[in-house]
C-alpha positions as CSV (number, residue, x, y, z in Angstrom):
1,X,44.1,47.9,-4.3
2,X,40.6,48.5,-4.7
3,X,39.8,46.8,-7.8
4,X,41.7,43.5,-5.6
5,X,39.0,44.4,-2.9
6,X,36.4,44.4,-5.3
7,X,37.7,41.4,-6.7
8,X,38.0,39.4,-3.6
9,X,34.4,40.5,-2.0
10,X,32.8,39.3,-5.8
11,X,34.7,36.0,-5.4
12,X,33.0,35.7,-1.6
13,X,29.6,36.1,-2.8
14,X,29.9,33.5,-5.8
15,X,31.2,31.1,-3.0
16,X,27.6,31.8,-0.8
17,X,25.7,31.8,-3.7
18,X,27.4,28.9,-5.8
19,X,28.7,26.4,-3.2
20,X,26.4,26.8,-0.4
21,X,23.1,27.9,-2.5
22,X,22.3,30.4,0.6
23,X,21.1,33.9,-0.3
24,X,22.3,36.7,1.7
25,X,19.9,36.6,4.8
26,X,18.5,33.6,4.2
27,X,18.0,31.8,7.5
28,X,18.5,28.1,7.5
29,X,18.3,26.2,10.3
30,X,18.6,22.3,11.9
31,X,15.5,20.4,11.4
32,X,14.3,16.6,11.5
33,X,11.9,14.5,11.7
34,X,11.4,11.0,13.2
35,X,10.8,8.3,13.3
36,X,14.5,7.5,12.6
37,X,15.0,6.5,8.9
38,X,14.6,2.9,8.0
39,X,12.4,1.6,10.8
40,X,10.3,-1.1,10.2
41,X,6.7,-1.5,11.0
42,X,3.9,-3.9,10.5
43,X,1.1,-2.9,8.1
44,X,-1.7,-1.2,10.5
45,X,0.7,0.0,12.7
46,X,0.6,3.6,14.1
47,X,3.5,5.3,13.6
48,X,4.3,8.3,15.8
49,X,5.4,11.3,13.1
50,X,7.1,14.4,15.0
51,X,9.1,17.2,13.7
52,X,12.0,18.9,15.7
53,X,13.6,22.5,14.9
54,X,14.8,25.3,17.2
55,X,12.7,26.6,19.8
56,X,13.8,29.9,18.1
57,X,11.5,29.1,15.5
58,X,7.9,30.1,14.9
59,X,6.6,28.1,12.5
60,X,3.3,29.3,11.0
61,X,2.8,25.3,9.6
62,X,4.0,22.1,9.2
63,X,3.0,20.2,6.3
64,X,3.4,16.2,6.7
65,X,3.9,14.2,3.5
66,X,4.1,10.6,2.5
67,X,5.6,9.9,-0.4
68,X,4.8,13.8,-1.9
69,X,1.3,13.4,-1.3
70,X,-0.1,15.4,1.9
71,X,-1.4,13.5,5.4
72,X,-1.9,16.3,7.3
73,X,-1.3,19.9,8.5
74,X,0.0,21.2,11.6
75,X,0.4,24.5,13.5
76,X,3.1,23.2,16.1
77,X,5.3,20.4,17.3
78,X,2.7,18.1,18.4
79,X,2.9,14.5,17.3
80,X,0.8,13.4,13.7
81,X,-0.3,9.7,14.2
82,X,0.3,7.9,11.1
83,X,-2.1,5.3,10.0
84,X,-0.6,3.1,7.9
85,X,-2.7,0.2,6.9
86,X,-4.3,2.0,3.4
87,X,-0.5,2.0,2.2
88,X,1.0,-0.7,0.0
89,X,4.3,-2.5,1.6
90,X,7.9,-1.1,1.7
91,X,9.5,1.5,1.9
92,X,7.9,4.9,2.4
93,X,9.2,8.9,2.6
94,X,8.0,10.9,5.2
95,X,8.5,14.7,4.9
96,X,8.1,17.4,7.1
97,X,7.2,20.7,5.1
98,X,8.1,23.9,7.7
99,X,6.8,27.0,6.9
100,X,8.0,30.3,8.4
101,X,8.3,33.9,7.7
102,X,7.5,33.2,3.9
103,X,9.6,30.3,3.4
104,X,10.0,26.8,4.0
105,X,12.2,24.0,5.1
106,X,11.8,20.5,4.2
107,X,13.3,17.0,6.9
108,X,12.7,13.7,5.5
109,X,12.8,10.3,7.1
110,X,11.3,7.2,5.5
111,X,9.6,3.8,6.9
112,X,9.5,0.5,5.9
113,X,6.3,-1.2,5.9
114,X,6.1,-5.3,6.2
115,X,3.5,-7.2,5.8
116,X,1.0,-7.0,9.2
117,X,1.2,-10.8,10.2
118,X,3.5,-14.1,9.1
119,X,2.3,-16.2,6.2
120,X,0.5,-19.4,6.6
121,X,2.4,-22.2,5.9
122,X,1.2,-25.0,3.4
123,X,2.2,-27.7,1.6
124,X,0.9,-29.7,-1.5
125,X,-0.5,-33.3,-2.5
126,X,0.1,-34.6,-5.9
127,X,-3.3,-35.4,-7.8
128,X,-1.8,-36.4,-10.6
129,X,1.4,-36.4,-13.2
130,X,1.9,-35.7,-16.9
131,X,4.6,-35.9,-19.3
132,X,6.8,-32.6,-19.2
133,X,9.3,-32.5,-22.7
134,X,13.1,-32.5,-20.8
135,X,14.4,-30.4,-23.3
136,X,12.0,-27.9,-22.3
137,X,13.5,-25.1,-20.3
138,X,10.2,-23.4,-18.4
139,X,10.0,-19.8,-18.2
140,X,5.7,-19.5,-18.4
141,X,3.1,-21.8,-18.3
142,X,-0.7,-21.7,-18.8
143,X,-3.7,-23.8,-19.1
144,X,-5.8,-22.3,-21.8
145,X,-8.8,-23.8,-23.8
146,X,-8.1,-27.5,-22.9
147,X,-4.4,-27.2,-23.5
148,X,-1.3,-26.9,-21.6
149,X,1.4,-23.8,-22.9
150,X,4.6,-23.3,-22.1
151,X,7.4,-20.7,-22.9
152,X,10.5,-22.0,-22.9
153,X,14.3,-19.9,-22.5
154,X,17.8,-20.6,-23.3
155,X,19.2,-18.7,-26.7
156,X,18.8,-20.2,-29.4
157,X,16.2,-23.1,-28.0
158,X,13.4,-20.6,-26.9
159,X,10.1,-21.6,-27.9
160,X,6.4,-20.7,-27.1
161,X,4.4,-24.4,-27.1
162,X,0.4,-25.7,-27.1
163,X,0.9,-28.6,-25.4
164,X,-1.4,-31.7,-25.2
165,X,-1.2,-32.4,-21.5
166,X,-1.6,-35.8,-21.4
167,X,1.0,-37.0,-24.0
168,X,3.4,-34.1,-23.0
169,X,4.0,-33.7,-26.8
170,X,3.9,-30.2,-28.8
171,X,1.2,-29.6,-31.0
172,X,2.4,-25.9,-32.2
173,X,5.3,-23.8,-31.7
174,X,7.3,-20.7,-32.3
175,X,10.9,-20.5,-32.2
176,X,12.5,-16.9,-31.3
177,X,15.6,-16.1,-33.0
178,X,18.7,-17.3,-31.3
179,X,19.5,-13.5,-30.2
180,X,16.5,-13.5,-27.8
181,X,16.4,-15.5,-24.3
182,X,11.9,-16.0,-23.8
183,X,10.4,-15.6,-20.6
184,X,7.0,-15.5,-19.4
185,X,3.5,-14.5,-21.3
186,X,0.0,-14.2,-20.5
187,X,-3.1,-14.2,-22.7
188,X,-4.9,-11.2,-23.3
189,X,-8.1,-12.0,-25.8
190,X,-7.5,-13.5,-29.2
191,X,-3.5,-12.8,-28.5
192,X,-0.5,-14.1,-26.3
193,X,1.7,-11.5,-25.2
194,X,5.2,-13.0,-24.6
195,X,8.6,-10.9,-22.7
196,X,12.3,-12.1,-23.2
197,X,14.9,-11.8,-20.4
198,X,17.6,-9.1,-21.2
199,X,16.8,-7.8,-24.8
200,X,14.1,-5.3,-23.5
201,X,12.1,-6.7,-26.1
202,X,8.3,-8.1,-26.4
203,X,6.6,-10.2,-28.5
204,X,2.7,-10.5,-29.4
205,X,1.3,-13.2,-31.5
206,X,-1.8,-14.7,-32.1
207,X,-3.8,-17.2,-30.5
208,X,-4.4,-19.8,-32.9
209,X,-1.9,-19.5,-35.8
210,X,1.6,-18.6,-33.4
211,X,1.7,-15.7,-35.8
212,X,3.9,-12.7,-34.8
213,X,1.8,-9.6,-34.9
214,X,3.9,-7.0,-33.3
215,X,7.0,-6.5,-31.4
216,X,7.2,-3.8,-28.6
217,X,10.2,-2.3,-26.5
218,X,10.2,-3.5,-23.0
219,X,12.0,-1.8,-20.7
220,X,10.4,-1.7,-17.3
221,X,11.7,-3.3,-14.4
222,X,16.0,-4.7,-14.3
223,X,14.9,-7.7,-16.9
224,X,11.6,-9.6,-18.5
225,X,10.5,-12.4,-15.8
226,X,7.0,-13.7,-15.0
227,X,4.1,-12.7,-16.7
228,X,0.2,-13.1,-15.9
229,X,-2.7,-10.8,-16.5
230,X,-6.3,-10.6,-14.0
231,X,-8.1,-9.1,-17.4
232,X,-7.9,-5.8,-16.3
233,X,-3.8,-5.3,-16.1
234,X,-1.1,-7.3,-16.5
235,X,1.8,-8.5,-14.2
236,X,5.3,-8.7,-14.4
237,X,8.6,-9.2,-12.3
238,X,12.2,-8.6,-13.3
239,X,14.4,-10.8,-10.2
240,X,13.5,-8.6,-7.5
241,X,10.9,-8.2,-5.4
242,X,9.4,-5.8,-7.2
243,X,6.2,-6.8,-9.2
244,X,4.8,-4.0,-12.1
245,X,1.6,-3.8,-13.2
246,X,1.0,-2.9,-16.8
247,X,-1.8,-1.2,-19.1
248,X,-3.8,-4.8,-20.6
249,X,-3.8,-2.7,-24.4
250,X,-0.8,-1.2,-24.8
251,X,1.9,-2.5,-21.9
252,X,2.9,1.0,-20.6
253,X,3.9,0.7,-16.4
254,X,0.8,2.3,-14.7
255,X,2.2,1.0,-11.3
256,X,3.9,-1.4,-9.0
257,X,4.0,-3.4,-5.5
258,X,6.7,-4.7,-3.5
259,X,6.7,-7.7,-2.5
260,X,7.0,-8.5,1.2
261,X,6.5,-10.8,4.2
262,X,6.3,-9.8,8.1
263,X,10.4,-10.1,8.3
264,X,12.0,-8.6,5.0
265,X,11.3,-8.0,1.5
266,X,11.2,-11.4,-0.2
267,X,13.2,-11.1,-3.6
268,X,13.8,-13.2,-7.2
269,X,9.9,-13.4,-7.5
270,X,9.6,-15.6,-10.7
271,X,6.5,-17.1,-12.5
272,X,3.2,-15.9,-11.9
273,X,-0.3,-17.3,-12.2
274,X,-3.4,-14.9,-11.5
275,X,-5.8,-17.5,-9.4
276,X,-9.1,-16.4,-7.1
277,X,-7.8,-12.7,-7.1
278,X,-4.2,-13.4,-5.5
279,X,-0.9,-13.6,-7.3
280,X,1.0,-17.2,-7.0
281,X,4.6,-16.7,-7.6
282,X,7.8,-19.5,-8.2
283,X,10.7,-18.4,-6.1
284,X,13.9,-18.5,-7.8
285,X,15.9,-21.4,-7.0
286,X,13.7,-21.9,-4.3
287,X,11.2,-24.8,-3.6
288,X,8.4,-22.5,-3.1
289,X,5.5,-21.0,-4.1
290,X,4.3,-17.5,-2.7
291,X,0.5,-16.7,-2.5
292,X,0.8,-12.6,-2.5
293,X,-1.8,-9.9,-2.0
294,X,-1.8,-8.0,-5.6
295,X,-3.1,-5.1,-3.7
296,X,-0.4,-4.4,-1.0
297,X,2.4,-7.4,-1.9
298,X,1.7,-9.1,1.1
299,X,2.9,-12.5,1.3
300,X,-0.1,-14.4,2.6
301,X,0.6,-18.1,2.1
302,X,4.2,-19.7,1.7
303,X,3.9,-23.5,0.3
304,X,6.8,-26.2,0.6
305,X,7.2,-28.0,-2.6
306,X,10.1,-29.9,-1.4
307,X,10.7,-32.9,-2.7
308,X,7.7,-32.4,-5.7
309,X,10.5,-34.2,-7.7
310,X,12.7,-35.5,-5.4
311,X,16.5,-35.3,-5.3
312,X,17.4,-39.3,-5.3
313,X,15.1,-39.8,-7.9
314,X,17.0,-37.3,-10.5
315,X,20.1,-38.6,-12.9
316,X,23.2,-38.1,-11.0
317,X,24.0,-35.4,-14.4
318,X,21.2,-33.3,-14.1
319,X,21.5,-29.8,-13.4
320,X,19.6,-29.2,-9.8
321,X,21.1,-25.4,-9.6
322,X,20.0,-24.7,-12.8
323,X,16.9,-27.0,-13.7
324,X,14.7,-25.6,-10.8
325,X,11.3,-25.4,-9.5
326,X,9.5,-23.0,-12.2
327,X,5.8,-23.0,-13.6
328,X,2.6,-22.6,-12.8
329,X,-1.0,-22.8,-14.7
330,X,-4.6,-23.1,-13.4
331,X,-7.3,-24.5,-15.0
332,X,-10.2,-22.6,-13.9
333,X,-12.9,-24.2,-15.3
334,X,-11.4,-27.6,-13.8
335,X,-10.1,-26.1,-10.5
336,X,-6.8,-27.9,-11.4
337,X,-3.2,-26.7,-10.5
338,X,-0.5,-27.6,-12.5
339,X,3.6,-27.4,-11.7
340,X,6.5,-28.0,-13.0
341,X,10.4,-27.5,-13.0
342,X,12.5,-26.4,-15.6
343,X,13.5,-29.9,-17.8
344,X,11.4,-31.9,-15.7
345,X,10.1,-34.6,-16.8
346,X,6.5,-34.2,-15.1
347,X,3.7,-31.7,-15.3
348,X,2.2,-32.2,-11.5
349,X,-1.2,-31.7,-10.9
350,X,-1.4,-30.5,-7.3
351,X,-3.4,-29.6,-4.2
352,X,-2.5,-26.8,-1.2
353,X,-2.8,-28.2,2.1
354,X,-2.2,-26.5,5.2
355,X,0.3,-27.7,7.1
């Protein structure tokens, strides 16, 4: 009978210990902290911070975290006001660290932070328009040296292009093997960095001769989207509104921003073009273009390319859920903005107005 009671008392401790993690005398008690989780606020709001236990409890601190790195500390309940314009948009962890009698209890509640005001709206005037190749499925597009390049997607009919703008026509190409779907690139120097869609894998040629120097494992983000570089890092998306920002030498992830307006995270972020220090961004399968802080992800300007090439003048067979809005390119030294659409059969040199 005693070796049972022995037995039964050992099997009671390994329950505390096992299931509930508790030590014997450990004191754990209800805590939280608001505001309540998933609130959204406007980038500068204040946000009120306030941690609630017991009034049993004597803390001898309360350390406030965002996002693991400390705000503040505090001896009592007393509210922290949260400043929030220094942080970039979405969401963000709020912990309340309470220390008492030697040990301490974390409550968590997170934020979401939107961008602080509603995005002007433009629209666009067409300059001018260029021969686009139809067969050409756009995934990037730059202006570089006096010529127009292009990576195309699709397996087996994905290409990287120099383009003469005004005849449309290729004058150099690379054609990936059939296994790999391309997607966007960016110069960096005397190379051309290029990402494929779902094969985690990267390409870098040269400039001038197309040749493949290297190939590098991708795998940051869901998939390889838009690329662009502002000669100090490198940007990328992957069909959500995240956008990643990657070391210019090697392409390891040194960070990210999410990408938001003042109503709700704005998602399928596509193309990208670096111009006068903000990111412009295609939509997918939207008519727009996105003009986004590369700081915080702010959406600062929304433009309205409806109707760029309109519906009645497409053949009755194309593809309008497929064939979509996608490509941008500046010209720096010109000042000229170039668009185009997956297959379409114009490169559109356009101007931003305000609406």
């Amino acid at each position: 009978m005693k070796k049972r009671i022995i037995v039964y008392f050992t099997v009671i401790i390994a329950f505390i210990y096992g299931f509930t993690g508790c030590k014997p005398n450990e004191h754990h008690v209800d805590l939280s902290v608001s505001p309540e989780a998933g609130t959204n606020y406007k980038s500068g709001d204040a946000v009120t911070v306030k941690a609630s236990y017991p009034a049993d409890l004597k803390p001898d601190s309360i350390v406030y975290l965002v996002d693991s790195a400390k705000i503040a500390t505090k001896k009592d309940s007393t509210a922290l006001i949260l400043k929030t314009d220094s942080y970039s948009l979405g969401p963000r962890v709020i912990t309340a660290r309470i220390f008492s009698q030697g040990k301490s209890q974390d409550a968590t509640t997170n934020i979401v932070l939107l961008a602080s005001k509603a995005p002007e709206q433009y629209t666009y005037v067409v300059e001018r328009k260029f021969p686009h190749d139809t067969s050409s499925y756009t995934e990037g597009l730059e202006y570089h040296d006096g010529y127009l390049y292009e990576s195309t997607g699709n397996y087996g009919n994905s290409k990287l292009l120099k383009v003469d703008l005004q005849t449309g026509k290729a004058l150099q190409s690379i054609k990936l093997d059939k296994k790999y779907f391309g997607e966007g690139f960016t110069f960096v120097g005397d190379k051309i960095m290029q990402l494929t869609y779902r094969e985690k894998t990267g390409f870098v040629y040269d400039k001038n001769t197309f040749k493949t120097l290297k190939t590098f494992t991708y795998n940051i983000g869901n998939e390889g989207w838009g690329v662009c570089n502002d000669g100090t890092k490198i940007y990328t998306d992957d069909s959500t509104n995240r956008i990643w920002f990657l070391d210019i030498n090697d392409y390891h992830n040194i960070g990210f921003i999410d990408v938001y307006d003042d109503q709700k995270q704005v998602d399928e972020v596509n193309e990208l073009e670096f111009i006068n220090k903000k990111l412009y961004a295609n939509v997918y399968t939207q008519d727009t273009i996105l003009v986004i802080d590369p700081k915080t992800g702010a959406v600062e300007q929304r433009v309205d390319m409806k109707n760029l090439w309109p519906l009645k003048d497409r053949p009755s067979s194309f593809d309008n859920a497929q064939n979509v809005l996608n490509g941008i390119a500046w010209d720096e030294q010109g000042k000229r903005l170039f668009v185009t659409g997956k297959k379409w059969p114009y490169v559109y040199q356009v101007k931003f107005v305000k609406k």
